[in-house]
PyMOL CGO cylinders between C-alpha atoms (Angstrom):
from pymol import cmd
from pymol.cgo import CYLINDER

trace = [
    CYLINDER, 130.40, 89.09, 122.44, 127.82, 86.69, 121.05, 0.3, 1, 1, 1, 1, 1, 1,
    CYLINDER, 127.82, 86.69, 121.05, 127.61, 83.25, 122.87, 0.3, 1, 1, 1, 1, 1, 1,
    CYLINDER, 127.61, 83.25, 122.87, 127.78, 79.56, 121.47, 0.3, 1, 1, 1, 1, 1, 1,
    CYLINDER, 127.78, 79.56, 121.47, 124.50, 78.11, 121.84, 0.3, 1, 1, 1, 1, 1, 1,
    CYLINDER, 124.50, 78.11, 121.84, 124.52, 74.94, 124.82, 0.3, 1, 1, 1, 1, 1, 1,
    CYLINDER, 124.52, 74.94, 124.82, 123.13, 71.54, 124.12, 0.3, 1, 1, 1, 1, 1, 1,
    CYLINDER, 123.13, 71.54, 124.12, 119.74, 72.20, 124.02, 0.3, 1, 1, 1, 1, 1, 1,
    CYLINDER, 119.74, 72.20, 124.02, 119.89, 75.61, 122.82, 0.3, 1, 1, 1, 1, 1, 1,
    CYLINDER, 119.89, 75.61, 122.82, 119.74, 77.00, 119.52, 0.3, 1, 1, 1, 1, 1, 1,
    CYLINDER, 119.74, 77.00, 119.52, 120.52, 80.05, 118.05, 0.3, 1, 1, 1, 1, 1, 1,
    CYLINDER, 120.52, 80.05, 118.05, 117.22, 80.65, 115.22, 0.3, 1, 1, 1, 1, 1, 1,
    CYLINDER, 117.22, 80.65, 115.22, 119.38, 83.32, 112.68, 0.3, 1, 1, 1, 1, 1, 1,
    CYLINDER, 119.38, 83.32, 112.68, 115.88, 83.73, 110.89, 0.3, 1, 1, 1, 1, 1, 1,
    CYLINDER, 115.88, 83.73, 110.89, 113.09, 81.62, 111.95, 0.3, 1, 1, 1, 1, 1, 1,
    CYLINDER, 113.09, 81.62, 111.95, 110.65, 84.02, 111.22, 0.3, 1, 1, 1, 1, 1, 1,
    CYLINDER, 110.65, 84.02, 111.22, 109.92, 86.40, 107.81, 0.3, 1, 1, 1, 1, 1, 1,
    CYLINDER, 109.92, 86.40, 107.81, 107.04, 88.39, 107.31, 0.3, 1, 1, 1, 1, 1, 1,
    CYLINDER, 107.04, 88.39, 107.31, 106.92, 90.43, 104.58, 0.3, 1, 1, 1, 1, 1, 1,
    CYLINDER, 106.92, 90.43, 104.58, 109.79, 93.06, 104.94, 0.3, 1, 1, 1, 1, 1, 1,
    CYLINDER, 109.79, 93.06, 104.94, 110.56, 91.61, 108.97, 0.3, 1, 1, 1, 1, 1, 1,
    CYLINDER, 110.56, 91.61, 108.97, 113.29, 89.80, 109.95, 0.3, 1, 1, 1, 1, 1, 1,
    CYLINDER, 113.29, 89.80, 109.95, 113.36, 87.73, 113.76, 0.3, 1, 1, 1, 1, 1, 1,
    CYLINDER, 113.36, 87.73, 113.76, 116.63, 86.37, 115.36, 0.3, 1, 1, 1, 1, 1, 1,
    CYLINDER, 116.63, 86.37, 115.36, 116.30, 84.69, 118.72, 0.3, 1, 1, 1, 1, 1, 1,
    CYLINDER, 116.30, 84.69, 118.72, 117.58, 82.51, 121.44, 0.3, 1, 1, 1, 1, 1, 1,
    CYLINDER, 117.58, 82.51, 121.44, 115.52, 79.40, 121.12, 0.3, 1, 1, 1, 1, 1, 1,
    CYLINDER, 115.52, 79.40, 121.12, 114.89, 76.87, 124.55, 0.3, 1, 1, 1, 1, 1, 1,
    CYLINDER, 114.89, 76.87, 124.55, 114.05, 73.53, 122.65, 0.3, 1, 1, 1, 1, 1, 1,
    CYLINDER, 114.05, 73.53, 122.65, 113.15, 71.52, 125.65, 0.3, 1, 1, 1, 1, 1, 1,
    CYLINDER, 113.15, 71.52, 125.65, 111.01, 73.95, 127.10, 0.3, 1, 1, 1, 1, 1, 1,
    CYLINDER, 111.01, 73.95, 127.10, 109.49, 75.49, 124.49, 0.3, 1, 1, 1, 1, 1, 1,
    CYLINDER, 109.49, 75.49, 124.49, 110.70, 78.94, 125.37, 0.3, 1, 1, 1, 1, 1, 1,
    CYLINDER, 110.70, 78.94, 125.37, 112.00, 81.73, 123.45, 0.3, 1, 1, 1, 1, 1, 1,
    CYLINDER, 112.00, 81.73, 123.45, 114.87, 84.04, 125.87, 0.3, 1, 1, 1, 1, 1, 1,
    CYLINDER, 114.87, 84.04, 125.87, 115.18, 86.85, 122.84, 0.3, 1, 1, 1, 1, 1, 1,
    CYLINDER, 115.18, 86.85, 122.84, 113.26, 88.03, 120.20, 0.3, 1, 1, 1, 1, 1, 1,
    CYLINDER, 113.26, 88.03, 120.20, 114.47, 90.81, 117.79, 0.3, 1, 1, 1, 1, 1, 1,
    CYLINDER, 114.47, 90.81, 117.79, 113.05, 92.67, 115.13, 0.3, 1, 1, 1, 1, 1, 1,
    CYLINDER, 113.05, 92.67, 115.13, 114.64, 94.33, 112.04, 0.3, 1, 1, 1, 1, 1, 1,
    CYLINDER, 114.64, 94.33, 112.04, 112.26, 96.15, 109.20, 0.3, 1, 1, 1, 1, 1, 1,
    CYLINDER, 112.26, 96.15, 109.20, 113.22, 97.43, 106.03, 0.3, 1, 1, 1, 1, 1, 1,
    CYLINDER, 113.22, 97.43, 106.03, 113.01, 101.25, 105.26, 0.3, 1, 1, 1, 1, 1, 1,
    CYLINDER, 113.01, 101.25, 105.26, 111.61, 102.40, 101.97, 0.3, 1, 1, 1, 1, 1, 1,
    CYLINDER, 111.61, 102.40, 101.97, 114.98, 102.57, 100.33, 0.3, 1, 1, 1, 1, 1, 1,
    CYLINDER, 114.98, 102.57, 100.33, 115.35, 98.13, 101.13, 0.3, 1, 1, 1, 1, 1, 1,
    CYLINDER, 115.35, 98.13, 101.13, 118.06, 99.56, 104.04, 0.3, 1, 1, 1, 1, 1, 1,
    CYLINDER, 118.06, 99.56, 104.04, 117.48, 97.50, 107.37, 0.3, 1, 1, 1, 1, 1, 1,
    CYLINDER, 117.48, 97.50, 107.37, 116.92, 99.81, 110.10, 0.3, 1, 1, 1, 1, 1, 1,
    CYLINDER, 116.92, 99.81, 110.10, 117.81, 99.38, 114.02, 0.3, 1, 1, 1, 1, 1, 1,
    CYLINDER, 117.81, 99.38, 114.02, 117.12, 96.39, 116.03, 0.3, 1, 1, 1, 1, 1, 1,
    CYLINDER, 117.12, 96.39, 116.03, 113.90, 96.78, 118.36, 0.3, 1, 1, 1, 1, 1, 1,
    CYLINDER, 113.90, 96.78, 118.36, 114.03, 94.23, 121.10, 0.3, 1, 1, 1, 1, 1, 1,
    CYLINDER, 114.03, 94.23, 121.10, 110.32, 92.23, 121.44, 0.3, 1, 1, 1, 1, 1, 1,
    CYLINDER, 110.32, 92.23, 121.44, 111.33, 89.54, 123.97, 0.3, 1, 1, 1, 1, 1, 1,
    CYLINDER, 111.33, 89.54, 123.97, 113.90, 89.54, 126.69, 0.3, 1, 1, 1, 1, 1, 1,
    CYLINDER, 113.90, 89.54, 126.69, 116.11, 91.63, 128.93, 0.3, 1, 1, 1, 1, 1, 1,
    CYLINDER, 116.11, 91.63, 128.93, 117.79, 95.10, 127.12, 0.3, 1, 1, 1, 1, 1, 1,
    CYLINDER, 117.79, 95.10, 127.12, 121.48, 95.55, 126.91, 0.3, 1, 1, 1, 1, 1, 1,
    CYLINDER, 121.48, 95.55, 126.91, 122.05, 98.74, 129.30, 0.3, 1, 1, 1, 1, 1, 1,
    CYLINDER, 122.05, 98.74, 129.30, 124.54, 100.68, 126.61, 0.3, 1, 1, 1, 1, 1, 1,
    CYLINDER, 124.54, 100.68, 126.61, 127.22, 103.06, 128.14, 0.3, 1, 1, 1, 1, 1, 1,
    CYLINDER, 127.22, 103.06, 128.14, 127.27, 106.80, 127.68, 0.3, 1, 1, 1, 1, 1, 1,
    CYLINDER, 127.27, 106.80, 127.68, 128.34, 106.53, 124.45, 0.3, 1, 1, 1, 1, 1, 1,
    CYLINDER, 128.34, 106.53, 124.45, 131.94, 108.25, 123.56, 0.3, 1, 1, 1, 1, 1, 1,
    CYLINDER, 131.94, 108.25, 123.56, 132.04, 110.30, 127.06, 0.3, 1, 1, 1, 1, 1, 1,
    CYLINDER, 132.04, 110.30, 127.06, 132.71, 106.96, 129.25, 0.3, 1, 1, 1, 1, 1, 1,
    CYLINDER, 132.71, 106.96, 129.25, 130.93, 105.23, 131.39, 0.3, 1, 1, 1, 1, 1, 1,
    CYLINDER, 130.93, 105.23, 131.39, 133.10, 106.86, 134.40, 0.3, 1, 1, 1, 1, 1, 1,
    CYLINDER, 133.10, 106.86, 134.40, 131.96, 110.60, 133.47, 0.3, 1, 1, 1, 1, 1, 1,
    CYLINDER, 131.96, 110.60, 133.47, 128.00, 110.09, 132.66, 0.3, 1, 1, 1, 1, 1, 1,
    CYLINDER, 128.00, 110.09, 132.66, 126.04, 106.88, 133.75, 0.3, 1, 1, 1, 1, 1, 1,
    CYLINDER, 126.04, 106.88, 133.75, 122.28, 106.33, 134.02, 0.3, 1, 1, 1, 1, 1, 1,
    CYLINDER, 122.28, 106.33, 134.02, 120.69, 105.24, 137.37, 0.3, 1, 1, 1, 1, 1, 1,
    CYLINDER, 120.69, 105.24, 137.37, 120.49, 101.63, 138.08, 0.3, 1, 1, 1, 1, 1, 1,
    CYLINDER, 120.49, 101.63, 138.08, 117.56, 102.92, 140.18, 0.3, 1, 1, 1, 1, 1, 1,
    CYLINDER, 117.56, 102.92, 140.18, 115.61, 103.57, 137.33, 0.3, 1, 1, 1, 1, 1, 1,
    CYLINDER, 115.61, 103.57, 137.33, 112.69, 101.59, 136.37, 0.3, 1, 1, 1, 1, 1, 1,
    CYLINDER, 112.69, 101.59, 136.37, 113.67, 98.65, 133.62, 0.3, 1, 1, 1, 1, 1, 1,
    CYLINDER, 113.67, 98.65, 133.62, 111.08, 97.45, 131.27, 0.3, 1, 1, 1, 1, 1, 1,
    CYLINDER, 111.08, 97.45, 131.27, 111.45, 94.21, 129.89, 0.3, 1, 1, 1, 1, 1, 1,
    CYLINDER, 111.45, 94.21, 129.89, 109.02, 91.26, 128.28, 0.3, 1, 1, 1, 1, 1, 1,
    CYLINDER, 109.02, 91.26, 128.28, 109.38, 87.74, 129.07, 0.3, 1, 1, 1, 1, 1, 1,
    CYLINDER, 109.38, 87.74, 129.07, 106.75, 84.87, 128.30, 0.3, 1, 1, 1, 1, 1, 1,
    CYLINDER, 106.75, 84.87, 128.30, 105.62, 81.95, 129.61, 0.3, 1, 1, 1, 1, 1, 1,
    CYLINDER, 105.62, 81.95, 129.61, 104.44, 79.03, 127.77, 0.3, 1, 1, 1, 1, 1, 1,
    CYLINDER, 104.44, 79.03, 127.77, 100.63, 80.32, 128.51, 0.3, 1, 1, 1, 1, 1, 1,
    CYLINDER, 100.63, 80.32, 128.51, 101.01, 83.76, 128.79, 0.3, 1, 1, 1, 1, 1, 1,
    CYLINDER, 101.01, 83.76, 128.79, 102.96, 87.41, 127.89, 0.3, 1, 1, 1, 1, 1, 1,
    CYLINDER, 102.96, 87.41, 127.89, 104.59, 88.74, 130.96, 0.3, 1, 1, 1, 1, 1, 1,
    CYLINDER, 104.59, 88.74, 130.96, 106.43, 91.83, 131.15, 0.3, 1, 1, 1, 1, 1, 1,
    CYLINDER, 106.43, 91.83, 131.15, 108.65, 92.87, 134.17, 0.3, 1, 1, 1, 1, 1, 1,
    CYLINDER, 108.65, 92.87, 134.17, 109.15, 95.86, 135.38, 0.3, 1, 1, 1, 1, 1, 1,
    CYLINDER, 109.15, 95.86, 135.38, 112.08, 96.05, 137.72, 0.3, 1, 1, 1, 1, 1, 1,
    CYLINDER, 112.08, 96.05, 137.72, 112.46, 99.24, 140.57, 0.3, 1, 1, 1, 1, 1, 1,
    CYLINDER, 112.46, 99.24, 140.57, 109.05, 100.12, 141.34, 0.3, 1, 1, 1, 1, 1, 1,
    CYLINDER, 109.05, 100.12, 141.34, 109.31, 100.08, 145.31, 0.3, 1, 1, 1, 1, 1, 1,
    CYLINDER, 109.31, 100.08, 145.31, 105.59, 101.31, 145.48, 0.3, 1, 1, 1, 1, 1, 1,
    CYLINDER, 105.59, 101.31, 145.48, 103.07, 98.99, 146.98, 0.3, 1, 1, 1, 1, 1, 1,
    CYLINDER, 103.07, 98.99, 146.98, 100.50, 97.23, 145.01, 0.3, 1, 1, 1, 1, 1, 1,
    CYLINDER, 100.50, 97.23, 145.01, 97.24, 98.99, 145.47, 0.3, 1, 1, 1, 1, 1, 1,
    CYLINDER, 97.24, 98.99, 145.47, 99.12, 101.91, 144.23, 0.3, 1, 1, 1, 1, 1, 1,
    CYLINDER, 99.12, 101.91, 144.23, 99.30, 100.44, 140.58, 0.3, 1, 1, 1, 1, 1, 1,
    CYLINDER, 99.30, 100.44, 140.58, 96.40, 100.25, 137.78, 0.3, 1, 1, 1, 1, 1, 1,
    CYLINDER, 96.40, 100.25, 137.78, 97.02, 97.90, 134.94, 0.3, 1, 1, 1, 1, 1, 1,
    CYLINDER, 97.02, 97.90, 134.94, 94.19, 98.43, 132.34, 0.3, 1, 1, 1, 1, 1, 1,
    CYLINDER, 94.19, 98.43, 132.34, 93.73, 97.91, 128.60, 0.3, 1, 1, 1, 1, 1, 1,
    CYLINDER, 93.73, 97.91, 128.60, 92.78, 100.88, 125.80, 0.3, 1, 1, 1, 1, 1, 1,
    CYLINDER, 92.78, 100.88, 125.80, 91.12, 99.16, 123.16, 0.3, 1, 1, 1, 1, 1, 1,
    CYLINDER, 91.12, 99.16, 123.16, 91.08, 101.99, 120.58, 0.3, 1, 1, 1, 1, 1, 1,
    CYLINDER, 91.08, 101.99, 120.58, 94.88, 102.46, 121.14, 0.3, 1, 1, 1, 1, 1, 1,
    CYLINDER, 94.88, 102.46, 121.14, 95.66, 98.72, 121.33, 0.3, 1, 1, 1, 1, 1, 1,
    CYLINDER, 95.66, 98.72, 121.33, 97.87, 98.70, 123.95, 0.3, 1, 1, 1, 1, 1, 1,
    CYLINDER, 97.87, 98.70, 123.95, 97.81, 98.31, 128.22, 0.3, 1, 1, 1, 1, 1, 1,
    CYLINDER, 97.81, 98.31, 128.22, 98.18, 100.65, 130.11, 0.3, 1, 1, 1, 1, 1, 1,
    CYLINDER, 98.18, 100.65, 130.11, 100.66, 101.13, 133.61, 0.3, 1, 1, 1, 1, 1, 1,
    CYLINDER, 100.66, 101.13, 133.61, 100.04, 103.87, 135.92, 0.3, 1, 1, 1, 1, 1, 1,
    CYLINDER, 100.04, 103.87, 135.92, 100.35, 104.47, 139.32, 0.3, 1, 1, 1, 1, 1, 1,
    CYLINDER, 100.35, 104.47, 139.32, 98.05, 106.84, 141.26, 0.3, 1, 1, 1, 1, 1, 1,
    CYLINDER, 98.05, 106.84, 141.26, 100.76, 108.67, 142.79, 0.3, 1, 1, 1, 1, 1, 1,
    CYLINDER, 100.76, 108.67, 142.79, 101.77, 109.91, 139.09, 0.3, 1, 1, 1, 1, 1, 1,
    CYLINDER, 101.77, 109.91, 139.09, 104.91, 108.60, 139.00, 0.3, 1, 1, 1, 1, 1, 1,
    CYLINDER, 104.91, 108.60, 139.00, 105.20, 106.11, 136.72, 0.3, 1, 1, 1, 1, 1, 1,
    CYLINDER, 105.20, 106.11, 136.72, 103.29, 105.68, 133.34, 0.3, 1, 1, 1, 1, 1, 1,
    CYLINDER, 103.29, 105.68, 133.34, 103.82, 103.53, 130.54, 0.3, 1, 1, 1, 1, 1, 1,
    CYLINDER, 103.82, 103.53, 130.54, 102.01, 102.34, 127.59, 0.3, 1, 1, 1, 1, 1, 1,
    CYLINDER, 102.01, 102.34, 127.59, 102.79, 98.98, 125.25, 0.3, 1, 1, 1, 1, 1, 1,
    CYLINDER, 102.79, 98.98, 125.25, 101.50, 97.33, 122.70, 0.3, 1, 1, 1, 1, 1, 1,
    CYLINDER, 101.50, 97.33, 122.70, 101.78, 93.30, 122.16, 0.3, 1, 1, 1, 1, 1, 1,
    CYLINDER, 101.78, 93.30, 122.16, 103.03, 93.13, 119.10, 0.3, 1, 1, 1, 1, 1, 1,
    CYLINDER, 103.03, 93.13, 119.10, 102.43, 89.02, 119.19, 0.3, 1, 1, 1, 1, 1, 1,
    CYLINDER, 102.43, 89.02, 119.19, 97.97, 89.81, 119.01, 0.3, 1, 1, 1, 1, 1, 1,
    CYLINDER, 97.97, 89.81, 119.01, 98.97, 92.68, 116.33, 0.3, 1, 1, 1, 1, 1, 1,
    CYLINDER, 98.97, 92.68, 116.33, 100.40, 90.02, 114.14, 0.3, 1, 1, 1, 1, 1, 1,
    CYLINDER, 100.40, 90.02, 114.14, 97.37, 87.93, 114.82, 0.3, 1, 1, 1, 1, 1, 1,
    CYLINDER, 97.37, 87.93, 114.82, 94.68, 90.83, 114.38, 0.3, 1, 1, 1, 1, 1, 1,
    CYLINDER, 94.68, 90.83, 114.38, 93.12, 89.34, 117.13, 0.3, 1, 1, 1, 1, 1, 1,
    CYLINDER, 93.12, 89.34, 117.13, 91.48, 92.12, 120.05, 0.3, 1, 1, 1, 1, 1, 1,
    CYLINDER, 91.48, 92.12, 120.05, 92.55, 92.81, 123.48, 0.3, 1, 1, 1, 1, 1, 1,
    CYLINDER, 92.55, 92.81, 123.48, 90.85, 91.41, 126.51, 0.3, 1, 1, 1, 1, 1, 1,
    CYLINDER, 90.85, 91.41, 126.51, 90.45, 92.72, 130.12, 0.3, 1, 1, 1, 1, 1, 1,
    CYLINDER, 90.45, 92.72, 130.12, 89.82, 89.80, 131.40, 0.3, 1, 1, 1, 1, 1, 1,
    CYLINDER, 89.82, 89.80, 131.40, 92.94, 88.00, 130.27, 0.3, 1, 1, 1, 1, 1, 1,
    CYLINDER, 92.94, 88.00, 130.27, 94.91, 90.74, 131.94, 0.3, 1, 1, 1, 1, 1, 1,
    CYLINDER, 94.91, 90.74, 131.94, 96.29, 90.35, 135.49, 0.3, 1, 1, 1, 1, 1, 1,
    CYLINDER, 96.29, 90.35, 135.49, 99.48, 91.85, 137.67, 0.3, 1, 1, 1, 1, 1, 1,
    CYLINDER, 99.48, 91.85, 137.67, 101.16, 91.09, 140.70, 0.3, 1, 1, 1, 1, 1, 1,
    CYLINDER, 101.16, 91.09, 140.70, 103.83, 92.99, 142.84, 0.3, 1, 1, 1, 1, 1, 1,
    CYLINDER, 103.83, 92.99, 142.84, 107.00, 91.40, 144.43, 0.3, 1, 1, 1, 1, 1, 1,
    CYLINDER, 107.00, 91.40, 144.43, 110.44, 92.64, 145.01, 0.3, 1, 1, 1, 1, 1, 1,
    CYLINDER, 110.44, 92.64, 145.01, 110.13, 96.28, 143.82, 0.3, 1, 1, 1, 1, 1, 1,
    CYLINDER, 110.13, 96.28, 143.82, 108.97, 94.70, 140.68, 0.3, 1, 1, 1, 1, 1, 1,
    CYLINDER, 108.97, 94.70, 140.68, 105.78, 94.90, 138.93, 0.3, 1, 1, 1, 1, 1, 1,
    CYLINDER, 105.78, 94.90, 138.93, 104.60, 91.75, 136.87, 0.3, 1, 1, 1, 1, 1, 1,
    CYLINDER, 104.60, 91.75, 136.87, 102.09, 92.00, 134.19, 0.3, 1, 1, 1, 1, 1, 1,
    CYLINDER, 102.09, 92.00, 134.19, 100.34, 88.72, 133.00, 0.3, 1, 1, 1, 1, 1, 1,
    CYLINDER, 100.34, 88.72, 133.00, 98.58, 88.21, 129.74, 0.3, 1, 1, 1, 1, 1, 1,
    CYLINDER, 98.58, 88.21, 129.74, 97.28, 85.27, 129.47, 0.3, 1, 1, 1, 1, 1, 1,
    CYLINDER, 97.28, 85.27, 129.47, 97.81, 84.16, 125.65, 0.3, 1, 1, 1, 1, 1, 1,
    CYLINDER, 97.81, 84.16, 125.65, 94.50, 82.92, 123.24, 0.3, 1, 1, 1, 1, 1, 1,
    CYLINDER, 94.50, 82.92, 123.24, 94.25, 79.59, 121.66, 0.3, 1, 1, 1, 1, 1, 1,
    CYLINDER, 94.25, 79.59, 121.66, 95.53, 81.05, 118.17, 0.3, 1, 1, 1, 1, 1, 1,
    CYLINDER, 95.53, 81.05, 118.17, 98.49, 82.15, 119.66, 0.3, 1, 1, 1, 1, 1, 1,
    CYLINDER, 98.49, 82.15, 119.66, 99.20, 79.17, 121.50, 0.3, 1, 1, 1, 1, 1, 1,
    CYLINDER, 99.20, 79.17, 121.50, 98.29, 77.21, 118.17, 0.3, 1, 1, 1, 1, 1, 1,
    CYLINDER, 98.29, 77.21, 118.17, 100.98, 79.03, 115.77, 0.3, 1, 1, 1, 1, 1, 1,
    CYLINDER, 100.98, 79.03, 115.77, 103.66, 78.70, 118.61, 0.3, 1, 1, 1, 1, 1, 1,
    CYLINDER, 103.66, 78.70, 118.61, 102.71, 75.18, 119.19, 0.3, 1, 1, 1, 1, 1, 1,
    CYLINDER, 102.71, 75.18, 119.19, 103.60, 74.84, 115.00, 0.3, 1, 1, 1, 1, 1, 1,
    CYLINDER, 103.60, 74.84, 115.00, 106.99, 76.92, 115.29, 0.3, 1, 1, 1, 1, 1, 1,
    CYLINDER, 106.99, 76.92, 115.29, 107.71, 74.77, 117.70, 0.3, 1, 1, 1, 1, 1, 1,
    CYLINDER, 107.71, 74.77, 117.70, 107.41, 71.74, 115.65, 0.3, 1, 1, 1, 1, 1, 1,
    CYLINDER, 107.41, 71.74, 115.65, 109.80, 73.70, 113.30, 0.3, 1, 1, 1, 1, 1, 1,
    CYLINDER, 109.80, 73.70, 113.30, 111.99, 74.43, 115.76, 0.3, 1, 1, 1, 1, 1, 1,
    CYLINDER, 111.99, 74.43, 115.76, 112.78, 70.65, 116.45, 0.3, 1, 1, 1, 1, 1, 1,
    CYLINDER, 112.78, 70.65, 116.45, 113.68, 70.04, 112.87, 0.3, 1, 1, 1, 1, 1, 1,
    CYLINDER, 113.68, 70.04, 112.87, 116.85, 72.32, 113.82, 0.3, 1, 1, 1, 1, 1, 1,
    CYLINDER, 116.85, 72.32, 113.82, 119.76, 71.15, 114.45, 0.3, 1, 1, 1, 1, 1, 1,
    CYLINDER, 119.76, 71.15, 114.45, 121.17, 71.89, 117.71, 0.3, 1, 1, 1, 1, 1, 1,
    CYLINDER, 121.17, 71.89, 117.71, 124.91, 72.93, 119.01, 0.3, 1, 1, 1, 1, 1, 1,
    CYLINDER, 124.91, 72.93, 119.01, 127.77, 70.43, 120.44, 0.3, 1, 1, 1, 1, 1, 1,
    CYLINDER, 127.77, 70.43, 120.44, 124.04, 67.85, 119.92, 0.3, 1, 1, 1, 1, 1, 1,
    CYLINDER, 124.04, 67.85, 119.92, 123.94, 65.18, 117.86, 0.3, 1, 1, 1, 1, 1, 1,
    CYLINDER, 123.94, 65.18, 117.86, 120.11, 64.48, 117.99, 0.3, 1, 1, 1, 1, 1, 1,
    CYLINDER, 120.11, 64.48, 117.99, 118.64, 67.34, 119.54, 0.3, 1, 1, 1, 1, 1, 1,
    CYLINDER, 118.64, 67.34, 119.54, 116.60, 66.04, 123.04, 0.3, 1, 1, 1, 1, 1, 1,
    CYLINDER, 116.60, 66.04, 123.04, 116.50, 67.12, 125.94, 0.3, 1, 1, 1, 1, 1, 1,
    CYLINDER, 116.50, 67.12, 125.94, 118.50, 64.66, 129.06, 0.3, 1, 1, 1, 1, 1, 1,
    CYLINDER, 118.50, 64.66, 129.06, 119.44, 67.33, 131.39, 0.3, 1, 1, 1, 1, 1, 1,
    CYLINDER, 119.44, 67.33, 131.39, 115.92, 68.43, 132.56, 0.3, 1, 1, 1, 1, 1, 1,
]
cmd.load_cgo(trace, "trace")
């Protein structure tokens, strides 16, 4: 069930296009903020291929044809899932009861991507940010920071000024859209 986008929400069907990519999202006008960001890429044949979530929360999918009442996956697993701030990437990952001196967050510059592991061994996981890809620009250590609260780990990128700057202009693109149930787009119910 898709939802109706809400006052100052709009629903972007394709606000970006690079090359053979297409990006729907849930757009926040007033605060600058995009909720979901998906990505669709052409196969060889000009067939569009599956939808790979960049930004916001998966959509936990049932066991398929058995039912959800015969096989079900653990709510206790870990959940892995980005969401940004306005000045940096942040990724959450949800069920990770371990303290925080048990974690390492580090960044592999050959590989392009960070790096989660604990030193218990029992959680790894390695992602890339697709949003510095796009940019060519390199990954910094310094930028890089995490923080552990509520059996969830939370990994902070802090974003460079060229990223900021093409956001800043989507943005400005972004306002020329017309919003839902709006009749001039701003913002009175901050």
């Amino acid at each position: 069930m898709m939802r109706r986008p809400v006052s100052s929400w709009a629903w972007s069907s394709s606000y970006i296009a690079w090359n053979s990519l297409c990006s729907p999202g849930w757009v926040n006008l007033c605060r600058a903020e995009i909720k979901v960001r998906k990505w669709r890429v052409k196969n060889a044949l000009g067939a569009l291929g599956q939808w790979q979530l960049e930004v916001g929360e998966p959509v936990l999918s049932g066991a398929g044809s058995l039912g959800s009442e015969l096989i079900k996956e653990s709510n206790a697993n870990p959940i892995f899932m980005r969401k940004d701030t306005k000045t940096s990437f942040q990724w959450r990952i949800r069920n990770l009861p371990y303290p925080k001196d048990v974690y390492s967050v580090s960044v592999a510059q050959k590989e392009r991507c960070v790096i989660v592991r604990t030193t218990n061994k029992k959680y790894y996981k390695k992602f890339s940010i697709p949003d510095l890809d796009r940019h060519q620009l390199p990954l910094d250590d310094s930028a890089l920071s995490f923080a552990h609260a509520n059996c969830t780990l939370i990994i902070s990128y802090q974003k460079p000024k060229e990223v900021m700057a093409a956001e800043s202009e989507l943005q400005k693109e972004l306002k020329k859209v017309k919003t839902a149930h709006s009749s001039d787009g701003d913002c009175k119910t901050q």
